[in-house]
FIKOLZA-1660 file (N, C-alpha, C; in steps of 0.1 Angstrom, whole numbers, plus 5000, padded with zeros to 4 digits):
% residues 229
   i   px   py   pz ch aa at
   1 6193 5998 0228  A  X  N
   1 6194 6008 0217  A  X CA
   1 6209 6012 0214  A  X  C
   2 6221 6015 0226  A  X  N
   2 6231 6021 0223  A  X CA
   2 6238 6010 0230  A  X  C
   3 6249 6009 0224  A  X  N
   3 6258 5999 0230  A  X CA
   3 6276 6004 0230  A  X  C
   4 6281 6005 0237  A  X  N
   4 6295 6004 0238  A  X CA
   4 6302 5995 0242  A  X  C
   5 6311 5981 0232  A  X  N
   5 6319 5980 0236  A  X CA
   5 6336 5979 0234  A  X  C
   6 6343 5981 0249  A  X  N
   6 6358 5981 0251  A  X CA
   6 6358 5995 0245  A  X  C
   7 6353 6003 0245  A  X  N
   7 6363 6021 0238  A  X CA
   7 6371 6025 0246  A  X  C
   8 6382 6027 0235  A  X  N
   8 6392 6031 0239  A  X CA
   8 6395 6046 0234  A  X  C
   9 6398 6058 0242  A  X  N
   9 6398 6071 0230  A  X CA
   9 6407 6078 0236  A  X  C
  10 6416 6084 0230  A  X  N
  10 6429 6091 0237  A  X CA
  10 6426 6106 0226  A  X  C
  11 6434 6117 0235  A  X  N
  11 6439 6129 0231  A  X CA
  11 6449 6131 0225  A  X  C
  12 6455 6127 0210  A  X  N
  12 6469 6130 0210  A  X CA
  12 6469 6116 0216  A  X  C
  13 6484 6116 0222  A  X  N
  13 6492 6106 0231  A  X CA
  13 6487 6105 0244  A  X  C
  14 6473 6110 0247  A  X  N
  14 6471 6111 0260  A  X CA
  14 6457 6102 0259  A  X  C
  15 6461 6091 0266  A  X  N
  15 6447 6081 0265  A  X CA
  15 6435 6084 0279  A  X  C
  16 6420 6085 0274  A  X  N
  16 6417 6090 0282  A  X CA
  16 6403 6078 0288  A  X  C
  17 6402 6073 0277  A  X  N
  17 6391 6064 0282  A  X CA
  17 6396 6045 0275  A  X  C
  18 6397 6039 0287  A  X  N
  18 6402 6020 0291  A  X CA
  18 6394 6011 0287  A  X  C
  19 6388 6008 0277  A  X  N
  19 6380 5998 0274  A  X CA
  19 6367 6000 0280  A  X  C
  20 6358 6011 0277  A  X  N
  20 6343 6016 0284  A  X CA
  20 6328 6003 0274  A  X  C
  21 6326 5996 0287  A  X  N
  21 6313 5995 0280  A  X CA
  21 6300 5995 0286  A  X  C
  22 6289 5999 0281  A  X  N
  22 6278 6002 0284  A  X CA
  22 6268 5999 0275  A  X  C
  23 6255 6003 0281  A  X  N
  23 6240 6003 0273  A  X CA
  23 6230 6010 0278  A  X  C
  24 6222 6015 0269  A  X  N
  24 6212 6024 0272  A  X CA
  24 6196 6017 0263  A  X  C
  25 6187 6009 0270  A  X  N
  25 6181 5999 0265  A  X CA
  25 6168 6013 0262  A  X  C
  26 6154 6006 0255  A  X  N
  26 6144 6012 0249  A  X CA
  26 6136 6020 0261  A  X  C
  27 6134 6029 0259  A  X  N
  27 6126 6038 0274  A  X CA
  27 6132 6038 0282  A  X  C
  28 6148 6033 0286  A  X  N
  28 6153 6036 0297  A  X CA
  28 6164 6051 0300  A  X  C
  29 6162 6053 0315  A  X  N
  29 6171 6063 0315  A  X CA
  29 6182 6058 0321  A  X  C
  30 6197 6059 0321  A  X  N
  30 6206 6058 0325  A  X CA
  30 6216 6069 0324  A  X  C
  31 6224 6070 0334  A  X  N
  31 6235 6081 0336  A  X CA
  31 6250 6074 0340  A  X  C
  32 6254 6082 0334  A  X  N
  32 6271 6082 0342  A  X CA
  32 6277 6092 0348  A  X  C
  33 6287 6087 0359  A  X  N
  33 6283 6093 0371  A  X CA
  33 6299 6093 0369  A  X  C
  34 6302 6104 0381  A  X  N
  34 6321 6101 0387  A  X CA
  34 6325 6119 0387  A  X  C
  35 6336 6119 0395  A  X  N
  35 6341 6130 0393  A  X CA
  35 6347 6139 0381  A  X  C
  36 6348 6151 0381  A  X  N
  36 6354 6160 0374  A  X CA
  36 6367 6151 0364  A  X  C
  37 6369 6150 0352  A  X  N
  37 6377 6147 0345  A  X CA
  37 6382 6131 0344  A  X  C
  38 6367 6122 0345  A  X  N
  38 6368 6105 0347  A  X CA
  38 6366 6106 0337  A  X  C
  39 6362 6110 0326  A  X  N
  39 6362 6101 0310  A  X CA
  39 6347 6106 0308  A  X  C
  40 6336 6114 0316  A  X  N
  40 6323 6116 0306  A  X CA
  40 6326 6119 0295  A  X  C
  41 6320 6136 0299  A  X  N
  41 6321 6143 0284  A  X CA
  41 6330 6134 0275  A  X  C
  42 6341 6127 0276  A  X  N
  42 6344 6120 0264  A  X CA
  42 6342 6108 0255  A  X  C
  43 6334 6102 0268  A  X  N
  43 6326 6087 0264  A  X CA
  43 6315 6095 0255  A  X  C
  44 6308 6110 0258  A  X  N
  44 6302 6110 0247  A  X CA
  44 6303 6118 0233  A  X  C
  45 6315 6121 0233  A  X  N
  45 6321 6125 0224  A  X CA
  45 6323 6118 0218  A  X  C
  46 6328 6103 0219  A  X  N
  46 6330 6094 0215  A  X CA
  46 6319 6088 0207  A  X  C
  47 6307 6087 0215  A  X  N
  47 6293 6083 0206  A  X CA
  47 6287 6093 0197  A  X  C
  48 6291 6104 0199  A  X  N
  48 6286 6119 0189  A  X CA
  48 6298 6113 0179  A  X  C
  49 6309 6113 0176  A  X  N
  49 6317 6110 0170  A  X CA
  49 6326 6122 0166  A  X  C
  50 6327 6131 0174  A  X  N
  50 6335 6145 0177  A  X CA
  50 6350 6141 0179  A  X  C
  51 6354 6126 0192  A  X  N
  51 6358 6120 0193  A  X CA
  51 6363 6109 0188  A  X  C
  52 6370 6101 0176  A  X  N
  52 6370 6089 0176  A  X CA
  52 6377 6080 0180  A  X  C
  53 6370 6073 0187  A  X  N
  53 6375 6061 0194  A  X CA
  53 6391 6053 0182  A  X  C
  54 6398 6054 0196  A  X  N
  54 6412 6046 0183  A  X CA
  54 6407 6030 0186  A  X  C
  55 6401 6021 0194  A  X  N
  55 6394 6003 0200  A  X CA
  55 6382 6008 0201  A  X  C
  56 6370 5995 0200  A  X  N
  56 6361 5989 0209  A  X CA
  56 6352 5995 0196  A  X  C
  57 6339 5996 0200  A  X  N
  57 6327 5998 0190  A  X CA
  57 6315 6001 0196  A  X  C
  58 6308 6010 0182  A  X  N
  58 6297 6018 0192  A  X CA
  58 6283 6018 0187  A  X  C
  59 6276 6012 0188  A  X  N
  59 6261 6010 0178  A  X CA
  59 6251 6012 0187  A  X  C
  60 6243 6017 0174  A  X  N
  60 6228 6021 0180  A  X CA
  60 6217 6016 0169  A  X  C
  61 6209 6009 0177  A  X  N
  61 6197 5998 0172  A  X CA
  61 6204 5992 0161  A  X  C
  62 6215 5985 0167  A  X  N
  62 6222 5975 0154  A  X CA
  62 6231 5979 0146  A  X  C
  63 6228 5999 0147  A  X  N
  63 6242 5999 0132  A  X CA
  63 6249 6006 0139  A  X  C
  64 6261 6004 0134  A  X  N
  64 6281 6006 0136  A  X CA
  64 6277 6021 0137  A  X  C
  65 6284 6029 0148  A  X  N
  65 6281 6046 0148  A  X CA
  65 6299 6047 0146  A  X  C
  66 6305 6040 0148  A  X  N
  66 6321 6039 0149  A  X CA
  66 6329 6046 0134  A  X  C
  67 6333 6060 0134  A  X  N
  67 6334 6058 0125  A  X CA
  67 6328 6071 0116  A  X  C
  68 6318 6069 0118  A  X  N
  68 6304 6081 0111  A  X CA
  68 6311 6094 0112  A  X  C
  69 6305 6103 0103  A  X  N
  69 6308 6116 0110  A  X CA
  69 6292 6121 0118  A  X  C
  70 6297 6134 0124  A  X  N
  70 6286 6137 0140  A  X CA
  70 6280 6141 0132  A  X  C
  71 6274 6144 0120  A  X  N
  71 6261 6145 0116  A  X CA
  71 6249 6134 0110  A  X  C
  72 6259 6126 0106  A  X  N
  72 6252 6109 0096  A  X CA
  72 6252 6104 0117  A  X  C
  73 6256 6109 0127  A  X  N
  73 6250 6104 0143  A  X CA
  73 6241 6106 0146  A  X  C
  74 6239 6125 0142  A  X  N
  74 6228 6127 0146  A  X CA
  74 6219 6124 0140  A  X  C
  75 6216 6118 0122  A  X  N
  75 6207 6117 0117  A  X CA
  75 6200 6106 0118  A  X  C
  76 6212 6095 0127  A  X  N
  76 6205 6080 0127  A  X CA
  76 6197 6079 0141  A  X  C
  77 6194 6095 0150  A  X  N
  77 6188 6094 0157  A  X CA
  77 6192 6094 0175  A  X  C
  78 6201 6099 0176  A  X  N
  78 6210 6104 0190  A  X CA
  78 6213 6122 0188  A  X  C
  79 6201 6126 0200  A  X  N
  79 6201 6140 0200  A  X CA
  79 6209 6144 0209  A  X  C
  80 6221 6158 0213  A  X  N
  80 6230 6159 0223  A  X CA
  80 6228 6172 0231  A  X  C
  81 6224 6175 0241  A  X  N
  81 6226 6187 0247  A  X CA
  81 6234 6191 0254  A  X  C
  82 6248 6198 0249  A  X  N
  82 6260 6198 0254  A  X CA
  82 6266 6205 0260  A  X  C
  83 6274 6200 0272  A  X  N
  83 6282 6209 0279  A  X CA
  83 6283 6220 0278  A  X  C
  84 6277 6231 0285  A  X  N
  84 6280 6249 0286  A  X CA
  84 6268 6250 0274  A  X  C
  85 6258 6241 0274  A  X  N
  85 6243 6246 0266  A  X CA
  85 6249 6247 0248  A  X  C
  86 6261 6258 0243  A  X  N
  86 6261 6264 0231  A  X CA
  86 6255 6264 0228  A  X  C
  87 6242 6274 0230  A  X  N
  87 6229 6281 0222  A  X CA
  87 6241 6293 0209  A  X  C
  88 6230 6296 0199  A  X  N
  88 6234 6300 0188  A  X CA
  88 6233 6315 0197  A  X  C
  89 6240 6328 0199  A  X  N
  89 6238 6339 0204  A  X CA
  89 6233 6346 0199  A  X  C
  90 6239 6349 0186  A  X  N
  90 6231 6361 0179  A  X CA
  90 6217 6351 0171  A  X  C
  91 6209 6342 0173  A  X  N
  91 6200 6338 0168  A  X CA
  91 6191 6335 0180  A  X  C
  92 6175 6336 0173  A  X  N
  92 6166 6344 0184  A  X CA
  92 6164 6329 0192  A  X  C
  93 6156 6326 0202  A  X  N
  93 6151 6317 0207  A  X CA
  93 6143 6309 0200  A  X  C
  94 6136 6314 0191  A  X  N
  94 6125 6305 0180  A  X CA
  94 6140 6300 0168  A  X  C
  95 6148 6305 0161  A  X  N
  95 6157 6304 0154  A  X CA
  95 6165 6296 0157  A  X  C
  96 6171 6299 0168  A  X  N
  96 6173 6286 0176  A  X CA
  96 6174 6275 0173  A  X  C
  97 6157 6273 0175  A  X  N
  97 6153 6259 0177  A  X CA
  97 6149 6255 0164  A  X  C
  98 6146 6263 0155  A  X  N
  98 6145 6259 0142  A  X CA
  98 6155 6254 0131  A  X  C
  99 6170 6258 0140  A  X  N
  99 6183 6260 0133  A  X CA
  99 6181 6245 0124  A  X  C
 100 6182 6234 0138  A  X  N
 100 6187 6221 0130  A  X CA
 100 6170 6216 0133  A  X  C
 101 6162 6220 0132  A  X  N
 101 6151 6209 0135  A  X CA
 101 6148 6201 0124  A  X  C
 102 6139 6189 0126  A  X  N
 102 6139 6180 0119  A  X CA
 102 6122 6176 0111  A  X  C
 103 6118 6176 0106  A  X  N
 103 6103 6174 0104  A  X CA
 103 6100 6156 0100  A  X  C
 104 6090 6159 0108  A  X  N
 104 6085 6141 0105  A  X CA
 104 6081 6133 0116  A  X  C
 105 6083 6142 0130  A  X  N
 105 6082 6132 0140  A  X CA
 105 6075 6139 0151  A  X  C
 106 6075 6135 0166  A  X  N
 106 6064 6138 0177  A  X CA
 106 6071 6150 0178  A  X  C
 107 6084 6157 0178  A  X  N
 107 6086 6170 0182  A  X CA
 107 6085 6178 0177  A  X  C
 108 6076 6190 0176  A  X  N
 108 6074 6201 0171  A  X CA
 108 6075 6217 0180  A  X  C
 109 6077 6224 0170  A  X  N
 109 6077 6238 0178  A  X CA
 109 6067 6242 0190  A  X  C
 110 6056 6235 0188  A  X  N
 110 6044 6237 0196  A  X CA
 110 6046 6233 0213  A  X  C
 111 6053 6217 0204  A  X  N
 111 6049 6211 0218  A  X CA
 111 6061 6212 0230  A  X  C
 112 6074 6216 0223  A  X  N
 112 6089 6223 0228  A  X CA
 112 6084 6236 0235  A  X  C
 113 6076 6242 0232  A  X  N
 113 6066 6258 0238  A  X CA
 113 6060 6253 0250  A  X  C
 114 6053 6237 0249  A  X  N
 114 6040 6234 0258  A  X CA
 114 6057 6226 0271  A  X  C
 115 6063 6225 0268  A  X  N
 115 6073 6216 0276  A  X CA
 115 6079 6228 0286  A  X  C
 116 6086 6237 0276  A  X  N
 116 6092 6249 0284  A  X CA
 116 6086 6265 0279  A  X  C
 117 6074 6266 0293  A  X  N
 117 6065 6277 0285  A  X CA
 117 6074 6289 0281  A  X  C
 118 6082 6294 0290  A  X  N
 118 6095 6302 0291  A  X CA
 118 6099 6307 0278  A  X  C
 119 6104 6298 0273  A  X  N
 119 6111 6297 0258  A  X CA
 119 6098 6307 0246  A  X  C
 120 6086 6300 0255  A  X  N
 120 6073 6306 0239  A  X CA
 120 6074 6318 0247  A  X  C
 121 6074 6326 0257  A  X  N
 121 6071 6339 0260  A  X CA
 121 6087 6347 0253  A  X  C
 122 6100 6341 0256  A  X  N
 122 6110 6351 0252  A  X CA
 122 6114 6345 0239  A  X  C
 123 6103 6340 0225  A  X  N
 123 6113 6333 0217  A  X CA
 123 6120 6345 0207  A  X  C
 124 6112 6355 0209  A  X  N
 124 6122 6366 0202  A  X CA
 124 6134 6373 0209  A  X  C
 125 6137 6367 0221  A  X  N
 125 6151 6368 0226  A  X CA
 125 6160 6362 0218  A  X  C
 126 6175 6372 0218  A  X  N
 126 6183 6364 0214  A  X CA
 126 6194 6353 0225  A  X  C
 127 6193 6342 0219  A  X  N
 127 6202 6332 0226  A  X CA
 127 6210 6342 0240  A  X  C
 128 6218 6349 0233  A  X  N
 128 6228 6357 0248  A  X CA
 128 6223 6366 0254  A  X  C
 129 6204 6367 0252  A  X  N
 129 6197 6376 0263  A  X CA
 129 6191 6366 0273  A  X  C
 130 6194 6354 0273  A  X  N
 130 6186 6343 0283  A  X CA
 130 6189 6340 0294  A  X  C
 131 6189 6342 0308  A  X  N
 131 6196 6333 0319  A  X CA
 131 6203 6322 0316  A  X  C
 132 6214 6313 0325  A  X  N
 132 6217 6302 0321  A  X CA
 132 6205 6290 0321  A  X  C
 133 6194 6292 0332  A  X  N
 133 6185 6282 0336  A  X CA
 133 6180 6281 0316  A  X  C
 134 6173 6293 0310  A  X  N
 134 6167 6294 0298  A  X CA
 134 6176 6289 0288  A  X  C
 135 6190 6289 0290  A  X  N
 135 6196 6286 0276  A  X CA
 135 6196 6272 0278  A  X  C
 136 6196 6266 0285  A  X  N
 136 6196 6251 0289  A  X CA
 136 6185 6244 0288  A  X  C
 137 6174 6246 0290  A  X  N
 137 6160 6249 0285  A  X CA
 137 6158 6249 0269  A  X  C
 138 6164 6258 0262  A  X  N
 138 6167 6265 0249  A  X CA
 138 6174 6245 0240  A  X  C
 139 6185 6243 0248  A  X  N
 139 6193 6234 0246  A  X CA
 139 6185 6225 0245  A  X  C
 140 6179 6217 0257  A  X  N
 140 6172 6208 0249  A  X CA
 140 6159 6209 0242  A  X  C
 141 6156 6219 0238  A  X  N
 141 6144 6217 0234  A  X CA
 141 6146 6219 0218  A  X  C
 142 6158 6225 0218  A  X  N
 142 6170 6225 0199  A  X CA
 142 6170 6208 0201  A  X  C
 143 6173 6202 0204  A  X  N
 143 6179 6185 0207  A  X CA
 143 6163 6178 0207  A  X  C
 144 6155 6180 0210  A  X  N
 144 6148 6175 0210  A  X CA
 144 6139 6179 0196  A  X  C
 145 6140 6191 0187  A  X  N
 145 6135 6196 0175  A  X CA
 145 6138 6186 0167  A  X  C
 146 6154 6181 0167  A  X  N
 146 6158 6168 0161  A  X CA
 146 6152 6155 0158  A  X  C
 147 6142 6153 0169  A  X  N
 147 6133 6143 0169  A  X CA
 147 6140 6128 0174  A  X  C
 148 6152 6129 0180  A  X  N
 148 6157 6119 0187  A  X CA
 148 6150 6105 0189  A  X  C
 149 6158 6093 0189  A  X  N
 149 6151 6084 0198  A  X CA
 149 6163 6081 0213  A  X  C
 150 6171 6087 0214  A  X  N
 150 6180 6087 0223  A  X CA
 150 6184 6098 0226  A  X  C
 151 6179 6108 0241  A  X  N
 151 6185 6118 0240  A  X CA
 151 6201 6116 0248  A  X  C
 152 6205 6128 0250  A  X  N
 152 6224 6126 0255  A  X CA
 152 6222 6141 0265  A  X  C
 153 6223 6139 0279  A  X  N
 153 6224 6152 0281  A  X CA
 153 6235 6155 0291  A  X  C
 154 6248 6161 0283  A  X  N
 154 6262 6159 0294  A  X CA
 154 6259 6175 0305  A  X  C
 155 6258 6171 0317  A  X  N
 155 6259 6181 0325  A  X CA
 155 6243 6193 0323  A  X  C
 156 6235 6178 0331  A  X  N
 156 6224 6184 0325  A  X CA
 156 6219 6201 0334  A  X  C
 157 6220 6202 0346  A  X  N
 157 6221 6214 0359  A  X CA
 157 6231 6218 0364  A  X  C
 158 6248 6220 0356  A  X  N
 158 6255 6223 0361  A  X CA
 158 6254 6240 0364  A  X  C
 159 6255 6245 0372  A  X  N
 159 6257 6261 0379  A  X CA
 159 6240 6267 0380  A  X  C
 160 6232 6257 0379  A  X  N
 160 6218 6262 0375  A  X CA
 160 6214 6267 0394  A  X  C
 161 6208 6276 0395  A  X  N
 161 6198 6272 0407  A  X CA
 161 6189 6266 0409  A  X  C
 162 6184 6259 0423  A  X  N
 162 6176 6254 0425  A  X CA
 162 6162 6248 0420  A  X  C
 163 6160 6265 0419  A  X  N
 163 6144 6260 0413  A  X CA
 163 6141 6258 0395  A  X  C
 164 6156 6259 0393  A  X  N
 164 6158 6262 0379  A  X CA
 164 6160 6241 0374  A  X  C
 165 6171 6239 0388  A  X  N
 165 6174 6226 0384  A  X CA
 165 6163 6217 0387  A  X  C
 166 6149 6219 0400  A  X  N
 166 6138 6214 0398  A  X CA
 166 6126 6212 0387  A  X  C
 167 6130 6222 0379  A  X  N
 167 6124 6227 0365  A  X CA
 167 6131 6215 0353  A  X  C
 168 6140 6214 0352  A  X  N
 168 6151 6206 0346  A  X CA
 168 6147 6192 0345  A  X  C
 169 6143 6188 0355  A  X  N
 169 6143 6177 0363  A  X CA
 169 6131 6172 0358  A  X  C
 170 6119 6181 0362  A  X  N
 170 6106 6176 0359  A  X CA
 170 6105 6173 0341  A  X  C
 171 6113 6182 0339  A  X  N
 171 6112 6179 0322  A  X CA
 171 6114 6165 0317  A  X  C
 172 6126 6164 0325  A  X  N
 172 6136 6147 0323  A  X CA
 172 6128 6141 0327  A  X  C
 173 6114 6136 0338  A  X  N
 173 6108 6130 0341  A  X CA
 173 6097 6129 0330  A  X  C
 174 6093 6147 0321  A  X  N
 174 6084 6139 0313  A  X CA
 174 6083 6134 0302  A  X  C
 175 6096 6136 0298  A  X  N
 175 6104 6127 0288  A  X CA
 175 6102 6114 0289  A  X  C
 176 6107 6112 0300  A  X  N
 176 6109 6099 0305  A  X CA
 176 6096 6091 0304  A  X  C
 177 6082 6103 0312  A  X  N
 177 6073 6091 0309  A  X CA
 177 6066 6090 0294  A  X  C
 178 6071 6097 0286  A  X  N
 178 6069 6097 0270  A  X CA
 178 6076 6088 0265  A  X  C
 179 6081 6079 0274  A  X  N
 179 6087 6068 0263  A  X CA
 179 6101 6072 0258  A  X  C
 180 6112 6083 0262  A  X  N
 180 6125 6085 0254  A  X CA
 180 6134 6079 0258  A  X  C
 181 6144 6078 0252  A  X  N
 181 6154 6071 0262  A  X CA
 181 6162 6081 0262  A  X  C
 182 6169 6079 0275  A  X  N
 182 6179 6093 0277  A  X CA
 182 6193 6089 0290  A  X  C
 183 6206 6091 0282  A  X  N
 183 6217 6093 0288  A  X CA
 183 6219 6104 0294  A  X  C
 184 6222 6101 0309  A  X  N
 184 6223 6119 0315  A  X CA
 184 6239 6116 0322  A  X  C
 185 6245 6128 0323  A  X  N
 185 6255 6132 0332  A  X CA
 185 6251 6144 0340  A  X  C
 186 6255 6143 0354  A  X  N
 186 6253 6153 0360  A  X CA
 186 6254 6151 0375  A  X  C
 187 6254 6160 0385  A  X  N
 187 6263 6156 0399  A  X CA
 187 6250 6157 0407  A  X  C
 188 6241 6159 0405  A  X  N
 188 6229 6159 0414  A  X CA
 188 6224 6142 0416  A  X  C
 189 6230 6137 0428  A  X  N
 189 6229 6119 0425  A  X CA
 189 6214 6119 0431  A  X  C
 190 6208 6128 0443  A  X  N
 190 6194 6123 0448  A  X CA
 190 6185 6126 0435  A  X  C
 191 6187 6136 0427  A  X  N
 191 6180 6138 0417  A  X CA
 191 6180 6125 0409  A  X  C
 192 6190 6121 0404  A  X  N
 192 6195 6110 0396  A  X CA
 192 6186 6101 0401  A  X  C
 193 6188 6091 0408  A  X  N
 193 6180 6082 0416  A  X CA
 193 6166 6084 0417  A  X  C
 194 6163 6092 0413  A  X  N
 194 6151 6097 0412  A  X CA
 194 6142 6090 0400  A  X  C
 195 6151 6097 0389  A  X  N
 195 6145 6094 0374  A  X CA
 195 6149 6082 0368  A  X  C
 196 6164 6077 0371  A  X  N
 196 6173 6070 0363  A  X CA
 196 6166 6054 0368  A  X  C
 197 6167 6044 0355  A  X  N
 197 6170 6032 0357  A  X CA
 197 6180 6024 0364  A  X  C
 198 6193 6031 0356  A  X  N
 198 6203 6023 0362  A  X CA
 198 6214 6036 0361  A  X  C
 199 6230 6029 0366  A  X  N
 199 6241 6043 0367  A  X CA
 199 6257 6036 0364  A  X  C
 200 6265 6038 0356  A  X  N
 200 6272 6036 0355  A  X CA
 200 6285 6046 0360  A  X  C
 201 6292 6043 0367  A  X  N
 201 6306 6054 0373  A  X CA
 201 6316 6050 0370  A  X  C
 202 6322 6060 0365  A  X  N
 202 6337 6060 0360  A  X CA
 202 6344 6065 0367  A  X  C
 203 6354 6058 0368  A  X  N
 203 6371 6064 0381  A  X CA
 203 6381 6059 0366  A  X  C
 204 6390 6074 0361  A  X  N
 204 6399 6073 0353  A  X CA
 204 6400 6070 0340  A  X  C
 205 6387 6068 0333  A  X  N
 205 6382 6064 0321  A  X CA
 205 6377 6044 0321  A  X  C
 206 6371 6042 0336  A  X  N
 206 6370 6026 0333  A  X CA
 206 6358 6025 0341  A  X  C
 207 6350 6022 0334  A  X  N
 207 6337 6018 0346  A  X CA
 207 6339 6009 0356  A  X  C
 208 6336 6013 0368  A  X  N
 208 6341 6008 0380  A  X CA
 208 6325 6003 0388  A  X  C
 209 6313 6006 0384  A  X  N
 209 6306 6005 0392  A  X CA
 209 6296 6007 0383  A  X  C
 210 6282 5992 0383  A  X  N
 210 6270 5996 0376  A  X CA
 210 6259 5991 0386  A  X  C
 211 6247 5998 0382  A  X  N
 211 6238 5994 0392  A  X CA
 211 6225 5996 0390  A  X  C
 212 6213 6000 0398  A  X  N
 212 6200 6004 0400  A  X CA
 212 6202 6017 0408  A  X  C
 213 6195 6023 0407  A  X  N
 213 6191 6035 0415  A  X CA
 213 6191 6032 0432  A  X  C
 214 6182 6021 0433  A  X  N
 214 6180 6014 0445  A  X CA
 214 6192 6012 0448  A  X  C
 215 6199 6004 0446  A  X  N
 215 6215 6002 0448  A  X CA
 215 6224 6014 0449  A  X  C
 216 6225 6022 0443  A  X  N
 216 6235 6034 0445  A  X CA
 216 6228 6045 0456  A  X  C
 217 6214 6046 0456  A  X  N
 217 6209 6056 0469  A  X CA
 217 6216 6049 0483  A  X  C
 218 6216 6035 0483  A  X  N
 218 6220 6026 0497  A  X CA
 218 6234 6025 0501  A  X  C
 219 6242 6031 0487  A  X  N
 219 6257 6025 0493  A  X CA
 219 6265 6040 0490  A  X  C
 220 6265 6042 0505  A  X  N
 220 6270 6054 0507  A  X CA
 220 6288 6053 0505  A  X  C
 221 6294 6043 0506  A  X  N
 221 6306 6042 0508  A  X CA
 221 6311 6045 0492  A  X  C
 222 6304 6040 0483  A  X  N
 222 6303 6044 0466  A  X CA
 222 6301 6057 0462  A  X  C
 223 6289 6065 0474  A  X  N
 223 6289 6075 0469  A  X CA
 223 6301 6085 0470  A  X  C
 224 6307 6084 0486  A  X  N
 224 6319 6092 0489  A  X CA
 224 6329 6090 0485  A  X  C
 225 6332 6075 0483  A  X  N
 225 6346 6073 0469  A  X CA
 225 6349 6077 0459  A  X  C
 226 6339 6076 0453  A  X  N
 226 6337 6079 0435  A  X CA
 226 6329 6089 0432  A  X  C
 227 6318 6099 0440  A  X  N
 227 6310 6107 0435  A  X CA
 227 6310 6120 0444  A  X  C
 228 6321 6120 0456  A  X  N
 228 6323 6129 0464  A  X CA
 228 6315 6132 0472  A  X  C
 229 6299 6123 0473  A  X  N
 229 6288 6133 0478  A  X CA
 229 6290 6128 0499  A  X  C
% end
């Protein structure tokens, strides 16, 4: 469904990602993985088109995303839940989710309530009355009103607790067995290996390492090079 290849995307004069390529095939889940400041968040910036890539090319089910602006991205069907959540504050939890939603497809208000019951009990909270577990929660379930066929989720449990990031998790599993496809970033690798198909790791903006789940649970010397664990 998504394909990257050779991206090249700099800041200014400051080049940040070396010829990246990847894929995220139909129902699959896949992540990218690596330390603090290896090129995620910008590989997907890059596919949101927030970023544009100055080389390489970026398509999803055949058409050129290279280029587009981030809303003709999000309409051709790549939903994003982004770094630090950005829930709307002063707009309630139902508002929220209604901000950008999309009509026409399996995601509805109802069934975003039946995913994270949470959300239907406080939806007349406002966004900045929520825990961080709830705005994250909040987050994808706005991304998913969109009606995606590819979700994007950069830093899916970062600072969450426990039972908050087991909550998180189970969601991404029932996504998963609904058929979505979904790009994840995030540092919880036993979790990862859990849900994920395959994993791609970046050291410096260059993929250095792809695999299976099975493959990256076993090679511990990958994990402590490149993923610190």
């Amino acid at each position: 469904m998504l394909e990257l290849r050779d991206v090249e995307t700099a800041y200014g004069r400051s080049q940040v990602l070396f010829g990246i390529s990847l894929g995220v095939g139909a129902s699959e889940v896949v992540t990218l993985l690596g330390r603090n400041g290896m090129g995620k968040t910008t590989t997907v910036k890059s596919i949101m088109g927030i970023c544009a890539p100055r080389a390489g090319s970026i398509a999803f089910e055949g058409r050129r995303l290279s280029g587009l602006p981030s809303y003709r991205i999000a309409q051709a069907g790549l939903g994003l839940v982004p770094e630090g959540r950005q829930v709307f504050p002063n707009l309630t939890v139902r508002e929220n989710l209604l901000a950008t939603a999309r009509r026409g497809g399996p995601w509805t208000l109802e069934r975003v309530f039946a995913l994270f019951p949470q959300l239907q009990e406080r939806q007349r909270n406002y966004g900045n009355q929520l825990s961080g577990g709830e705005q994250q929660m909040l987050a994808i379930g706005r991304a998913l009103l969109t009606n995606p066929r590819l979700l994007i989720l950069d830093e899916a449990t970062e600072g969450l607790a426990p039972l908050i990031r087991h909550e998180i998790y189970r969601s991404i599993a029932e996504l998963k067995a609904g058929g979505l496809s979904l790009l994840l970033i995030d540092k919880d690798v036993r979790a990862l290996t859990r849900v994920a198909d395959r994993h791609y790791v970046l050291e410096k903006g260059r993929v250095v390492w792809t695999g299976s789940s099975s493959e990256l649970a076993a090679n511990r010397e990958l994990q402590q090079r490149y993923l610190g664990v």
